[in-house]
C-alpha angles and dihedrals in degrees: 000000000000121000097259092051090044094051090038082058099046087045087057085048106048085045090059111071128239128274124258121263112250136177117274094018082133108044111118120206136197126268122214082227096064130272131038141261138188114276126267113211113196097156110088098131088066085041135333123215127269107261114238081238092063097038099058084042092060088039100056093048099045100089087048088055116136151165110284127225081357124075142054097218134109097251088037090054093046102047084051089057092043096045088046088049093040081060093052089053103056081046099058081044097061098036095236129192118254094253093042117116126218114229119201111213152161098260136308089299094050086050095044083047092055091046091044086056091048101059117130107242117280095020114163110220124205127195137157123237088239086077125117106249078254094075102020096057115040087075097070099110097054129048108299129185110189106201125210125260116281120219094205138027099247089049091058091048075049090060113040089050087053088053095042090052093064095053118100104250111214098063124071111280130177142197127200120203136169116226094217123014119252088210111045097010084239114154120237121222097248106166089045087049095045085048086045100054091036090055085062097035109262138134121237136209134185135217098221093179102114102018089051088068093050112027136028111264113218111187090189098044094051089040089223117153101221134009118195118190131163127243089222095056083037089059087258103102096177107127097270137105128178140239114188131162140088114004102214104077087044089052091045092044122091102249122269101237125015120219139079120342095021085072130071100181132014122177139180118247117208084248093065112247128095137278111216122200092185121207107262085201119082090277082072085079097028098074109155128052104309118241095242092180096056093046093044093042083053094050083046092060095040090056098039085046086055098043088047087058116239093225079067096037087053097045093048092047085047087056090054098041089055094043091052091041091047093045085046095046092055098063101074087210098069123079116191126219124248138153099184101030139264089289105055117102112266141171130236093289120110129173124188140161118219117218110256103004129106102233089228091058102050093048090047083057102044086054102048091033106049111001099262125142123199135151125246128187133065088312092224086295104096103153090054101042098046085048089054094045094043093230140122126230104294130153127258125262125242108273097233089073141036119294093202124017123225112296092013139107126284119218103196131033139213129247133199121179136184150175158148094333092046120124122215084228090067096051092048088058104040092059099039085054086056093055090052098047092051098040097040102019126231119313095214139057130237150206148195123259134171081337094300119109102236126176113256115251 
């Protein structure tokens, strides 16, 4: 590298801002080569690190900590007022609209399933076979229509109109849609699939759980109903998640859990069984004692991801994404995965297969070798990977040997993911791990073991 290249280089990075502190940017672990070094985590789309922001938050509160709806008392009181104002600021956050209510839940699952039990009869669902099992499968008990994948975003609002159009109108619909894939980081055409499903009566709702971390999420501006994300894919890895959306099929809906809290009167009849007058507010779907740490540690990252700016969030992740894609595309045996092509807006999520290697393998190398941590497999997204892979459901290979030879078809993929807590060094070497592997080959040998490829000891 000459000295004007080197000083044009140093003047890009010093223009893209810092990552955010989170939690574990400095663990070392062991390589099977000997030594350590600091870990890389390059797997934020499965779950992202806590940020530093989050973490003295929850701390600070923690010896306050008290029952919630529930208790006189002064910690009681407090952790009441901190649980209500954790709910307005996911609100803010989300931009929701004034009669939308705020759902605490387990995770983006947890939030798709209580939304599943709270269809109107009769309720037609769509969803397109791209979707994370999340948001694919909670669906299964009403009619549903699964759509092929799209390859680019006006064929999927294509698509969707087309299926719409068959449905009887007069009768609930509704269509389920991510905002970014968790498979290929594409993003999906949310306002002009909102508009889409709107224009033929139907109700909307997004899963945010891997476009929340990366973008700002306007309910109002994409004129979705409903958005469901997850804390631990947020950098609040707490135990919550969050529905929020329109209020009235979550007041007309039993209530997804029975049990305290979720009640507001509960009498005795002279037969012997109980009378139930239900909450209609989102305590009507919160019964239990409500986790108060995860829904605090969510309102935490919106507002430190706010604070952050996403122009400057954005622009640093950009950076990332061409500096992993560059690094990918110059080893001629990776193909990288893609529905809607190398030019369409993405976040920090890339899958890929390698020629000739078993995915497994690869990631199990990249892990004992050089501290990376990736993921490998079908990433709770079957349908979409094996359409991107062109392949049907087939079992793994053993990890000692190619999964695919030269020329044929892979039956796993690789994913790296990435985020606001990400450091360039991690991507460097991600990327310059990948060269080496391919190139080399790996300097240790491997097994399989409970169907996962680990080094052998």
């Amino acid at each position: 590298m000459s000295a004007t290249t080197a000083a044009a280089d140093r003047t890009v990075c010093r223009a893209v801002p810092e990552a955010l502190p989170v939690l574990g940017r400095d663990v070392t672990v062991p390589l099977v080569t000997g030594g350590e070094v600091t870990y890389a985590a390059l797997d934020y789309a499965a779950s992202a690190p806590a940020l530093q922001r989050v973490w003295d938050d929850v701390a600070a509160y923690a010896p306050y900590y008290g029952s919630v709806h529930r208790g006189a008392g002064y910690l009681s009181q407090l952790s009441t007022d901190l649980f209500e104002n954790a709910r307005e600021a996911v609100a803010g956050f989300l931009g929701c609209r004034p009669d939308d209510q705020v759902v605490f839940t387990r995770s983006t699952t947890d939030s798709l399933n209580l939304l599943a039990r709270a269809l109107p009869a009769g309720c037609r669902v769509f969803v397109f076979e791209t979707e994370h099992h999340a948001s694919l499968l909670p669906w299964q008990d009403a009619d549903v229509t699964c759509l092929d994948a799209p390859r680019s975003p006006r064929q999927a609002v294509e698509t969707l109109e087309r299926a719409l159009a068959d449905r009887d109108p007069h009768g609930p619909a509704l269509v389920c849609v991510t905002g970014a894939s968790n498979v290929t980081g594409e993003l999906w055409p949310v306002r002009e699939l909102a508009a889409a499903a709107h224009a033929h009566g139907a109700r909307i709702v997004l899963d945010a759980a891997q476009l929340a971390p990366h973008h700002p999420v306007d309910i109002t501006g994409l004129d979705v109903d409903w958005v469901a994300f997850s804390g631990h894919k947020l950098y609040a890895p707490f135990g919550s998640g969050v529905l929020a959306g329109r209020a009235d099929w979550l007041r007309a809906a039993e209530p997804y859990l029975a049990g305290g809290g979720a009640s507001r009167k509960v009498t005795r009849r002279q037969d012997g069984g109980v009378d139930v007058e239900w909450h209609e507010s989102a305590a009507r779907h919160e019964a239990g004692s409500p986790n108060v740490i995860g829904a605090y540690s969510i309102a935490s990252a919106c507002k430190a991801l706010t604070e952050a700016g996403w122009d400057a969030l954005i622009a640093r992740e950009e950076y990332l994404i061409a500096k992993v894609r560059a690094g990918l595309a110059a080893v001629p045996e990776v193909r990288v995965l893609s529905l809607f092509g190398d030019d369409a807006p993405r976040v920090g999520v890339i899958s890929f297969v390698v020629e000739g290697w078993n995915s497994s393998h690869f990631a199990a190398a990249l892990s004992a070798e050089y501290g990376i941590g990736v993921r490998d497999g079908l990433f709770c997204a079957h349908p979409l990977v094996r359409t991107l892979l062109g392949t049907g459901p087939q079992a793994q290979g053993e990890c000692g040997a190619p999964e695919a030879a030269p020329g044929e078809k892979s039956l796993n993929a690789i994913r790296v993911s990435f985020g606001a807590g990400t450091p360039d060094e991690h991507v460097e070497r991600f990327v310059t791990a990948v060269a080496e592997l391919v190139r080399d080959g790996a300097r240790w040998e491997y097994r399989t073991e409970e169907g996962r490829c680990v080094p052998v000891v």
